[in-house]
MARVO-176008 format. One record per residue (C-alpha): residue number from 1; residue in one letter; x negated, y negated, z. Coordinates in pm, whole numbers, padded with zeros to 5 digits. Each point is the difference from the previous one (the first is absolute). Layout:
// MARVO-176008
<rec><num>NUM</num><residuo>A</residuo><px>X</px><py>Y</py><pz>Z</pz></rec>
...
This chain:
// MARVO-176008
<rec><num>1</num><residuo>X</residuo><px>-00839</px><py>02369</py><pz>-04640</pz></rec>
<rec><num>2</num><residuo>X</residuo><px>00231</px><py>00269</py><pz>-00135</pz></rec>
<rec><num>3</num><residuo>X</residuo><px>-00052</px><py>00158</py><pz>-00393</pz></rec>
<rec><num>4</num><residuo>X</residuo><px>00357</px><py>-00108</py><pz>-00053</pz></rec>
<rec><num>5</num><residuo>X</residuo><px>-00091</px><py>-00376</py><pz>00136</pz></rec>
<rec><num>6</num><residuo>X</residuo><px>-00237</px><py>-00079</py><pz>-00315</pz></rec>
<rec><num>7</num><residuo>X</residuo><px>00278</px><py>-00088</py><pz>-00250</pz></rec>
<rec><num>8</num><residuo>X</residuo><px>00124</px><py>-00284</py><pz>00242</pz></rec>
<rec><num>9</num><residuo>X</residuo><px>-00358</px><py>-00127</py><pz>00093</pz></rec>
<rec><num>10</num><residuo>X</residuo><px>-00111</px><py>-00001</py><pz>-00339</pz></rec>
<rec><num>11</num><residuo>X</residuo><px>00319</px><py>-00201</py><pz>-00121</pz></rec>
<rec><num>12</num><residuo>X</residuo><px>-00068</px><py>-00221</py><pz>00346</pz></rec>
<rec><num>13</num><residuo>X</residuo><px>-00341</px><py>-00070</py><pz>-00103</pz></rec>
<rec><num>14</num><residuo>X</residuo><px>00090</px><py>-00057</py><pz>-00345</pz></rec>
<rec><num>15</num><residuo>X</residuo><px>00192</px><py>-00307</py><pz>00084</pz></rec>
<rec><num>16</num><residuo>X</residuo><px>-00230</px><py>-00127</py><pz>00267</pz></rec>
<rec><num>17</num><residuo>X</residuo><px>-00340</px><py>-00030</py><pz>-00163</pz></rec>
<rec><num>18</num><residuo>X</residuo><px>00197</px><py>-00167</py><pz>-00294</pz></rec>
<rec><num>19</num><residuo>X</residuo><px>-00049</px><py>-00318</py><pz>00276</pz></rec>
<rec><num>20</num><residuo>X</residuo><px>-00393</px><py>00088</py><pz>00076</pz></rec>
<rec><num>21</num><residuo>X</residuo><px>-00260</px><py>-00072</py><pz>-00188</pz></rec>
<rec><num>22</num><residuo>X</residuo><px>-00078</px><py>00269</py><pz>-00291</pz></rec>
<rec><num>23</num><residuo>X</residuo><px>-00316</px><py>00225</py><pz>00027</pz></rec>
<rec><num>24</num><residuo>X</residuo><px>-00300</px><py>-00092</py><pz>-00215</pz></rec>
<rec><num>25</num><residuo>X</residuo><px>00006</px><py>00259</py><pz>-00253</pz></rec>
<rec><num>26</num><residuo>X</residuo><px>00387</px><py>00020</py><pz>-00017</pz></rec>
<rec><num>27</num><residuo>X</residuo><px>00002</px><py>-00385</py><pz>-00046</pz></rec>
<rec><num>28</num><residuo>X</residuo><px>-00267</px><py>00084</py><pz>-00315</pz></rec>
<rec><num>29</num><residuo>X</residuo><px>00257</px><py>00275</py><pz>-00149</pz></rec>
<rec><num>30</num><residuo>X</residuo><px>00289</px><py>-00206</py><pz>00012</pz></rec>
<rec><num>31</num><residuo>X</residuo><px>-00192</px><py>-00283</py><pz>-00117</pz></rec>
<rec><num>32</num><residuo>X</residuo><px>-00227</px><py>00171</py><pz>-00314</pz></rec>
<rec><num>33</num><residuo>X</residuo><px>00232</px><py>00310</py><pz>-00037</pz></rec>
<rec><num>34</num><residuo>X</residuo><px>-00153</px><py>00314</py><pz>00020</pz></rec>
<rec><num>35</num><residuo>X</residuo><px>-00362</px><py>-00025</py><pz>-00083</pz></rec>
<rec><num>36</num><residuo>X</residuo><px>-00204</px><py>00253</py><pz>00184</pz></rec>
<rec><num>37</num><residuo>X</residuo><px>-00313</px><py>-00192</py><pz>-00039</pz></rec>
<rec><num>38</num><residuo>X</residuo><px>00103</px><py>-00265</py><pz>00213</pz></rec>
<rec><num>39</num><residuo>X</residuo><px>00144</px><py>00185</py><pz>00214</pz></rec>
<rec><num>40</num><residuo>X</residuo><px>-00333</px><py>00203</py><pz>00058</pz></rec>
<rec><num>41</num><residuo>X</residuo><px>-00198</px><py>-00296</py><pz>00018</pz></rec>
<rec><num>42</num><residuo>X</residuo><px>00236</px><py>-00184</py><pz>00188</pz></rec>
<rec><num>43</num><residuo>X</residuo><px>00033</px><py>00290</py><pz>00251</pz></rec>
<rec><num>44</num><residuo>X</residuo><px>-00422</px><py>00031</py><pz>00050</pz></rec>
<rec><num>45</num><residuo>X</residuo><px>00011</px><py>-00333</py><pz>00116</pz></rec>
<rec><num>46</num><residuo>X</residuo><px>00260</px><py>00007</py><pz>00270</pz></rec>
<rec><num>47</num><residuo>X</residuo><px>-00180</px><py>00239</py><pz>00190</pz></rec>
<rec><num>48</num><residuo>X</residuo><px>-00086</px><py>-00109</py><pz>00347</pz></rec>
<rec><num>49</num><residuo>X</residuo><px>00158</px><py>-00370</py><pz>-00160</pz></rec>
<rec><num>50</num><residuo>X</residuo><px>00302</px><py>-00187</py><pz>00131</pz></rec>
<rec><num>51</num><residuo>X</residuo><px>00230</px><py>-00015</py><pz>-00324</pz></rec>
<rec><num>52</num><residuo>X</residuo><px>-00011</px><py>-00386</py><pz>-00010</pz></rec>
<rec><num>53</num><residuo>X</residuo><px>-00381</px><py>00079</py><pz>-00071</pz></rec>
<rec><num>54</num><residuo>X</residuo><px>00032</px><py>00208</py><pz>-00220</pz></rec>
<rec><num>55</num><residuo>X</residuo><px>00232</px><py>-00158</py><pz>-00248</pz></rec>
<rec><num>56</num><residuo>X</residuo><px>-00188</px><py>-00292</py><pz>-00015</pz></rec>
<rec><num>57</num><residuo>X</residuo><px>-00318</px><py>00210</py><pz>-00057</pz></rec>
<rec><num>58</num><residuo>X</residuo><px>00216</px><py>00165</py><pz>-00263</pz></rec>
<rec><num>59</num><residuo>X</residuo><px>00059</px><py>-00280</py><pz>-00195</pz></rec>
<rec><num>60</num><residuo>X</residuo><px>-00276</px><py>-00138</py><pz>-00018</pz></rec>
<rec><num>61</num><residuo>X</residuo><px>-00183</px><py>00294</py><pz>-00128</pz></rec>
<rec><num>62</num><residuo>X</residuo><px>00276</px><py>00094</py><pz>-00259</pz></rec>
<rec><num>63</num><residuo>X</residuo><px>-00018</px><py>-00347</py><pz>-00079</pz></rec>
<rec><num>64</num><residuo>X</residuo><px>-00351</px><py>00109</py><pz>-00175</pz></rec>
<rec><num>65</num><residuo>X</residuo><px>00080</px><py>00350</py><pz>-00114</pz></rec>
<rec><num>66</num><residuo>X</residuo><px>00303</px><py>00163</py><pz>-00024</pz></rec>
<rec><num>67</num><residuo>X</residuo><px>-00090</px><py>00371</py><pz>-00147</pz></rec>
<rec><num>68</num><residuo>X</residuo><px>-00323</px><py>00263</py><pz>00030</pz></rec>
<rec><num>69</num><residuo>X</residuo><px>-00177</px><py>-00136</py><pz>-00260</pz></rec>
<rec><num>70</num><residuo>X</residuo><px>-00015</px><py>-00398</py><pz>00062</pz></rec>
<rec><num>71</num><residuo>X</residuo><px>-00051</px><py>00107</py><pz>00396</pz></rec>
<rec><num>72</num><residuo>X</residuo><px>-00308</px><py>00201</py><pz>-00053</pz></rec>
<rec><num>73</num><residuo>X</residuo><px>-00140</px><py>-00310</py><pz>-00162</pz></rec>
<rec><num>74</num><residuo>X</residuo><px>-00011</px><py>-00249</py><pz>00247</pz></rec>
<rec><num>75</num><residuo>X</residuo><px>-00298</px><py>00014</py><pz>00221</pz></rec>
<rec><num>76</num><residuo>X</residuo><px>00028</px><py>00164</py><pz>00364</pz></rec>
<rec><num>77</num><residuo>X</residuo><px>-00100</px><py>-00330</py><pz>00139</pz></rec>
<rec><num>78</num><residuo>X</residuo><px>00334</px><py>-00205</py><pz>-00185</pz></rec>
<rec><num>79</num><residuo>X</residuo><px>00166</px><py>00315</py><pz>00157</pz></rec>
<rec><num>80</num><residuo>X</residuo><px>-00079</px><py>-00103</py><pz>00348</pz></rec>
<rec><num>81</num><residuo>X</residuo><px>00086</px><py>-00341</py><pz>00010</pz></rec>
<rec><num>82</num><residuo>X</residuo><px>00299</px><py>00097</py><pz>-00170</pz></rec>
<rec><num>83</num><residuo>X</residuo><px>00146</px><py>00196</py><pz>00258</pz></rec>
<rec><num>84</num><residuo>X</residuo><px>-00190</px><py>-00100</py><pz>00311</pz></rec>
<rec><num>85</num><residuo>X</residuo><px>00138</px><py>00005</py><pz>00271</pz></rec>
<rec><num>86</num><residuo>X</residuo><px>00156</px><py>00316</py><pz>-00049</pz></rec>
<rec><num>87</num><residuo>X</residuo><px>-00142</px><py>00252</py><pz>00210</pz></rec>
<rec><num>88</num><residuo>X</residuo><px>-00310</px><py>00182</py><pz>-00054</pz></rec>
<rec><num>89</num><residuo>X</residuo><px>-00012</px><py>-00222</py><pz>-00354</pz></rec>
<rec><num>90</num><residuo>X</residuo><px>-00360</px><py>00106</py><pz>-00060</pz></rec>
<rec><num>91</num><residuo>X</residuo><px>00072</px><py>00336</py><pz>-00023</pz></rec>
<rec><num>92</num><residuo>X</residuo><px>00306</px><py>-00032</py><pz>-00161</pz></rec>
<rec><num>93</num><residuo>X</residuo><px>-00151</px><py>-00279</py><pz>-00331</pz></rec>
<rec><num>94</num><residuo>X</residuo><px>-00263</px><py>00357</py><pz>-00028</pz></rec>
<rec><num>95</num><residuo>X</residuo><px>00309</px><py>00233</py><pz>-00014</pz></rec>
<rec><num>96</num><residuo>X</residuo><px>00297</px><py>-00197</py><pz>-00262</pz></rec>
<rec><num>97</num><residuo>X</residuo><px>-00306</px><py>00023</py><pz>-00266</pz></rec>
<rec><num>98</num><residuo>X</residuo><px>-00066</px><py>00342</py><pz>00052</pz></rec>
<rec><num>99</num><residuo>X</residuo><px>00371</px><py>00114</py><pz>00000</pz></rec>
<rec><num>100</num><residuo>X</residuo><px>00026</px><py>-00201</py><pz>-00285</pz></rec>
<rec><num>101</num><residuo>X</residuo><px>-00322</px><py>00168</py><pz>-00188</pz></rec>
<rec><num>102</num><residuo>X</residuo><px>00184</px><py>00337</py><pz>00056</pz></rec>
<rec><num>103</num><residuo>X</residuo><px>00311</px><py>-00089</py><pz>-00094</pz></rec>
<rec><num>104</num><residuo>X</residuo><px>-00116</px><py>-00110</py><pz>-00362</pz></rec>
<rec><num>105</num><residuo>X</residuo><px>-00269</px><py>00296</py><pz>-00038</pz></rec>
<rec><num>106</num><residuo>X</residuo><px>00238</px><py>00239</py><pz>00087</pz></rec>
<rec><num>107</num><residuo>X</residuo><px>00334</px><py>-00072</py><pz>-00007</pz></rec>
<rec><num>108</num><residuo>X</residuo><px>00038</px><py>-00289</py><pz>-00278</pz></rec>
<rec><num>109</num><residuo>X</residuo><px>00014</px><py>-00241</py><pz>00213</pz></rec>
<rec><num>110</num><residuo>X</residuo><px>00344</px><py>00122</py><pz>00142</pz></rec>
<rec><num>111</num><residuo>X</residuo><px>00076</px><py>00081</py><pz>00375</pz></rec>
<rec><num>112</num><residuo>X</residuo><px>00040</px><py>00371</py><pz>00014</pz></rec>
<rec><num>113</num><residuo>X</residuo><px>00390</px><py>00049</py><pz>00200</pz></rec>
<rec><num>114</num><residuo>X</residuo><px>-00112</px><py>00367</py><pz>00161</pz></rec>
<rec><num>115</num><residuo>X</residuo><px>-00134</px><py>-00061</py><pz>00341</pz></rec>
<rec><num>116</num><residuo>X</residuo><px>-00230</px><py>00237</py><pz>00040</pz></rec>
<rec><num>117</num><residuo>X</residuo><px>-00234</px><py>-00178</py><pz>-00284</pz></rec>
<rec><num>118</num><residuo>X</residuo><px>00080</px><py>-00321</py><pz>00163</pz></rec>
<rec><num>119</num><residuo>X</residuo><px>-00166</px><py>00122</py><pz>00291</pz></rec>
<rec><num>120</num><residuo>X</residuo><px>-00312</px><py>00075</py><pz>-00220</pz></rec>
<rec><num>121</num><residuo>X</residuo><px>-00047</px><py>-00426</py><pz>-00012</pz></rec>
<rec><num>122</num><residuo>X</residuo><px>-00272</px><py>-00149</py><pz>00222</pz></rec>
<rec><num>123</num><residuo>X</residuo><px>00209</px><py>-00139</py><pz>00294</pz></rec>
<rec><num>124</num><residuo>X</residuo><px>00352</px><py>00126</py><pz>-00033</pz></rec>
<rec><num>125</num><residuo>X</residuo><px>00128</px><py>00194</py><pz>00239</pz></rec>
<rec><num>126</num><residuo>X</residuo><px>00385</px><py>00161</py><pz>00015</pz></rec>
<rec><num>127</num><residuo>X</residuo><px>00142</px><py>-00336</py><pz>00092</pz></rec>
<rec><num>128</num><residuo>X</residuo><px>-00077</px><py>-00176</py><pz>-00273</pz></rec>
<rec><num>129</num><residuo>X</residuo><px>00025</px><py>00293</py><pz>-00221</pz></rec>
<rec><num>130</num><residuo>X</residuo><px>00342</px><py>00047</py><pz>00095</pz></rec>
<rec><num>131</num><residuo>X</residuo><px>00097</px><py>-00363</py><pz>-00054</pz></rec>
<rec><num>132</num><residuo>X</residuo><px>-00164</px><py>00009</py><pz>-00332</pz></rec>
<rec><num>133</num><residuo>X</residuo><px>00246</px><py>00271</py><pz>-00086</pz></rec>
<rec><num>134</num><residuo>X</residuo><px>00276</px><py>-00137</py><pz>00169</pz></rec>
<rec><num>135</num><residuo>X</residuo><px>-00049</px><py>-00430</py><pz>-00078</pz></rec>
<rec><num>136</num><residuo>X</residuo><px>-00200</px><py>00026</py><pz>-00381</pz></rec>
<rec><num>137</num><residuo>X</residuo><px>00206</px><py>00325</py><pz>-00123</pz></rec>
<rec><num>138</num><residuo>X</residuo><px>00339</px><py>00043</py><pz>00222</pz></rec>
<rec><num>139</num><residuo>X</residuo><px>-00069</px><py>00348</py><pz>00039</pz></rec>
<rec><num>140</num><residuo>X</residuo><px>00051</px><py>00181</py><pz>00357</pz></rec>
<rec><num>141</num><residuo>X</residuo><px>-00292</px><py>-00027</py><pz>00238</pz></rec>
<rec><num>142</num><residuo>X</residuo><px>00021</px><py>-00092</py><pz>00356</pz></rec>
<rec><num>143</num><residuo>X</residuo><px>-00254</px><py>-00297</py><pz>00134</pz></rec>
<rec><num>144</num><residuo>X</residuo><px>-00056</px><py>00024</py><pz>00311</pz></rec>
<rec><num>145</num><residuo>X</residuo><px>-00199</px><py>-00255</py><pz>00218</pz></rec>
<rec><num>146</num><residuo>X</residuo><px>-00012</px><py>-00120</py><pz>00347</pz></rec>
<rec><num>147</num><residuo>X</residuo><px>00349</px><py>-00147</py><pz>00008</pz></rec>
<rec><num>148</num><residuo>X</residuo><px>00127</px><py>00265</py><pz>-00162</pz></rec>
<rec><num>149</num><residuo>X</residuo><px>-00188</px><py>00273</py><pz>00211</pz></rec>
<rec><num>150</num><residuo>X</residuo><px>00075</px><py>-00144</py><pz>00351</pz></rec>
<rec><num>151</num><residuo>X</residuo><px>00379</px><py>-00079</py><pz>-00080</pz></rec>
<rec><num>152</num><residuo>X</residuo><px>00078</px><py>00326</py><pz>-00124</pz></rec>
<rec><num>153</num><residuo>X</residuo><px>-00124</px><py>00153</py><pz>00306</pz></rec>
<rec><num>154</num><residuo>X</residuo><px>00093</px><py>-00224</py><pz>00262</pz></rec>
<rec><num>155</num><residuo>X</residuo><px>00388</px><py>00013</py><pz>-00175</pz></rec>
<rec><num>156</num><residuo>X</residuo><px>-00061</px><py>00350</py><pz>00058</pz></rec>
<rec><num>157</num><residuo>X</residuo><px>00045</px><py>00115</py><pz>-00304</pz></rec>
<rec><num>158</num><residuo>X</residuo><px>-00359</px><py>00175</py><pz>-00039</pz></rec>
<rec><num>159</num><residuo>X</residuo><px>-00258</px><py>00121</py><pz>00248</pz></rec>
<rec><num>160</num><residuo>X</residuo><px>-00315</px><py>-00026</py><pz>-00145</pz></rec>
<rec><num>161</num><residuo>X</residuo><px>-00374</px><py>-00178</py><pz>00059</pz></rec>
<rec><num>162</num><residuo>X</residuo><px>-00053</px><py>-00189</py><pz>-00276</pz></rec>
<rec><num>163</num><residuo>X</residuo><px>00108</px><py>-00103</py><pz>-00341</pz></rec>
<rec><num>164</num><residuo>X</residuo><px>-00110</px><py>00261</py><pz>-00192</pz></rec>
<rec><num>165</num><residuo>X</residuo><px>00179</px><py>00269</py><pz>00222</pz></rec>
<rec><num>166</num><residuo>X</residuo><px>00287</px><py>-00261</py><pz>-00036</pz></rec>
<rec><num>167</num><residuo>X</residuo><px>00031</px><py>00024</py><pz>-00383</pz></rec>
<rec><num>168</num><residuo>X</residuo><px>-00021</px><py>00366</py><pz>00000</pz></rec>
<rec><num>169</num><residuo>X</residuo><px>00274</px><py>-00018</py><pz>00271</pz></rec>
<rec><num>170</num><residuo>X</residuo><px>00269</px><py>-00242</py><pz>-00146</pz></rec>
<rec><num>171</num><residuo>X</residuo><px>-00053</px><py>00208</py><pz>-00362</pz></rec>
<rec><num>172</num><residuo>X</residuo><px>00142</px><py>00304</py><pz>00178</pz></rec>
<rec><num>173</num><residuo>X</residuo><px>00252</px><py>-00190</py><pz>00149</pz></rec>
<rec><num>174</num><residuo>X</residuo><px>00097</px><py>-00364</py><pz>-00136</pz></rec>
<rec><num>175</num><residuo>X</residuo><px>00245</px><py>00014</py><pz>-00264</pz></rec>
<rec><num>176</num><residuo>X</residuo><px>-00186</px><py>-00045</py><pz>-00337</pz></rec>
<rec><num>177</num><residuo>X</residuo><px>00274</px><py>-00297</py><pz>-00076</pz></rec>
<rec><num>178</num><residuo>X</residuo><px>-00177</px><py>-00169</py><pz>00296</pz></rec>
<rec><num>179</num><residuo>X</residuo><px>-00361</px><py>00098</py><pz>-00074</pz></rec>
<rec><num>180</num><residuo>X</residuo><px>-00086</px><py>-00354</py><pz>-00257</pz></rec>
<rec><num>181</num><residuo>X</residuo><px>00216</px><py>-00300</py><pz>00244</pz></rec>
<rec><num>182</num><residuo>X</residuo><px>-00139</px><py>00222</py><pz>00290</pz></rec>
<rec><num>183</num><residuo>X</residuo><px>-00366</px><py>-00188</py><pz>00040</pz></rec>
<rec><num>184</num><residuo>X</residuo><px>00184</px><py>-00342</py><pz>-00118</pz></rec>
<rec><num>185</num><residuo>X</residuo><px>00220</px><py>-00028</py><pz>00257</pz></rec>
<rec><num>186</num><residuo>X</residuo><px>-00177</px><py>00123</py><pz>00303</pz></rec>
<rec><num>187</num><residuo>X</residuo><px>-00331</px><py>-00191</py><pz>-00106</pz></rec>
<rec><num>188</num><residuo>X</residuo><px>00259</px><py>-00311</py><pz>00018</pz></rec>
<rec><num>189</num><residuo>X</residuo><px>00126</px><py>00131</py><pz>00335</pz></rec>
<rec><num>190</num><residuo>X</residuo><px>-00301</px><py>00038</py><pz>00182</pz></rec>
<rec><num>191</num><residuo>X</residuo><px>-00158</px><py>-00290</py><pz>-00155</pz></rec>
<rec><num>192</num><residuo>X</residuo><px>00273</px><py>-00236</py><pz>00149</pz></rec>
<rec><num>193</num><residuo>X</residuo><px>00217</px><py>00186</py><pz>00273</pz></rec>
<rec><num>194</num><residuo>X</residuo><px>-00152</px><py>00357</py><pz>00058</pz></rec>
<rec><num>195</num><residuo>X</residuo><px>-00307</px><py>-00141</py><pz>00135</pz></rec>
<rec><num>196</num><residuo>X</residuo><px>-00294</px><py>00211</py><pz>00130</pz></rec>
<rec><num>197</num><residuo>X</residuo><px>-00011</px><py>-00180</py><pz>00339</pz></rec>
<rec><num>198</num><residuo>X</residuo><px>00316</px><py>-00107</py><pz>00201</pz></rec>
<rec><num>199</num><residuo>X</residuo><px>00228</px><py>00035</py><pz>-00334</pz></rec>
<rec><num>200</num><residuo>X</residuo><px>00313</px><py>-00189</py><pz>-00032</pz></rec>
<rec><num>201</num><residuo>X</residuo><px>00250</px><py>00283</py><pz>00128</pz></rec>
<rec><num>202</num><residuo>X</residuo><px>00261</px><py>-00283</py><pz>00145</pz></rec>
<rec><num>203</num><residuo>X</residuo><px>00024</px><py>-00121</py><pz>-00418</pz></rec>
<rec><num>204</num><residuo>X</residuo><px>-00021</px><py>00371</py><pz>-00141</pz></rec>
<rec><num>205</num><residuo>X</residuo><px>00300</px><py>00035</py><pz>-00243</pz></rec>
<rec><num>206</num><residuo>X</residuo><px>-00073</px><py>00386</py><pz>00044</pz></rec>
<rec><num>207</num><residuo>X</residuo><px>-00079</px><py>00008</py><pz>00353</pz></rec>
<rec><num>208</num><residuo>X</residuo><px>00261</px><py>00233</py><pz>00088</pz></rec>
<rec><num>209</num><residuo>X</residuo><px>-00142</px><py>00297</py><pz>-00241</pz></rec>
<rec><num>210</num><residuo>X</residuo><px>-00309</px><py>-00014</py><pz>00154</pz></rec>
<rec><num>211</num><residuo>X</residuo><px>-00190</px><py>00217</py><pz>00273</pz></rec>
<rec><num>212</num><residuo>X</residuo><px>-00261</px><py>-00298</py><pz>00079</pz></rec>
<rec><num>213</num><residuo>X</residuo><px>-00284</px><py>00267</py><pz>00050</pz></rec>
<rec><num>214</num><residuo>X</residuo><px>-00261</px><py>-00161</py><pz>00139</pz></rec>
<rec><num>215</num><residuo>X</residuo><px>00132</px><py>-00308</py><pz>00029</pz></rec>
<rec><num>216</num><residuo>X</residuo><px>-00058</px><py>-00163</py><pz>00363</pz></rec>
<rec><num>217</num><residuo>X</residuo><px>00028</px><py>-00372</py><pz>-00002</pz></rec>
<rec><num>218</num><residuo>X</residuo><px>00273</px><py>-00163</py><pz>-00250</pz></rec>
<rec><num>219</num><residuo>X</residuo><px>00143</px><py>-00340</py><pz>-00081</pz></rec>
């Protein structure tokens, strides 16, 4: 995919993931507003978790507690069975309190919006960093995941091993008007069409921008 094909891709995927189901932590920002908190805790859980997972694990846990302080409350053990069956739930009922415990002793019990002291709190990495900044603030940041990591490369638009190298890559060179809907829409993609194993090539509205590297069997 060419530089000068992103504006009609974007616009493309725009209108087409309006008819797919919406990502877990976008459905919570459109749904709460911006609220950072949610989005953070929201975002911990859906790693390694299929969405539909997570969002009921979501609810039912925000369904108890709702900020920093009510969440460090509840015991770890009305934690788990809260969000079990996310995955790794054990580890992740030790982490929300902790996060939580640090957010009220040293930030007031708001979500810091730079992402180098999100990446200070036990268990977030850049991806849910980024969509902390990005989903809870609406400030640039670019998420990248597994969707968003193997898309971008096998449209061609990046070369690169994994999705840290990927973020560093689309900063340089994704429009910053694109960096925010970026993650949204391919997560949607690759969730539903852009599949990791025989993806749906013969149904890809944007099949004709892309360089299908790596890509051996299709439907």
């Amino acid at each position: 995919m060419n530089q000068s094909d992103i504006p009609t891709v974007m616009q493309i995927l725009s209108e087409e993931t309006r008819k797919l189901p919406t990502p877990i932590v976008s459905e919570y920002a459109i749904k709460e507003g911006r609220n950072p908190f949610k989005a953070l805790i929201s975002t911990v859980l859906s790693l390694r978790t299929k969405d539909s997972t997570t969002s009921k694990a979501t609810d039912r846990l925000f369904k108890l507690a709702d900020n920093p302080k009510e969440m460090q409350k509840l015991p770890i053990k009305k934690i788990e069975e809260a969000i079990y069956p996310v995955g790794f739930y054990i580890t992740k009922a030790k982490r929300i309190p902790e996060i939580c415990k640090i957010l009220i002793e040293k930030y007031n019990s708001v979500v810091p919006d730079e992402i180098d002291i999100l990446l200070t709190l036990p268990g977030v990495g850049r991806k849910t960093a980024n969509l902390v900044l990005t989903q809870g603030y609406g400030k640039l940041g670019i998420c990248v995941d597994t969707h968003v990591h193997r898309i971008s490369n096998r449209l061609g638009y990046v070369k690169t091993k994994n999705p840290e190298e990927t973020e560093f890559a689309l900063r340089k060179k994704l429009p910053t008007a694109y960096w925010i809907s970026y993650n949204d829409y391919l997560v949607a993609w690759g969730q539903n069409v852009c599949k990791p194993i025989s993806p749906l090539c013969s149904q890809c509205k944007i099949y004709k921008y892309c360089d299908r590297v790596g890509v051996g069997k299709s439907r």
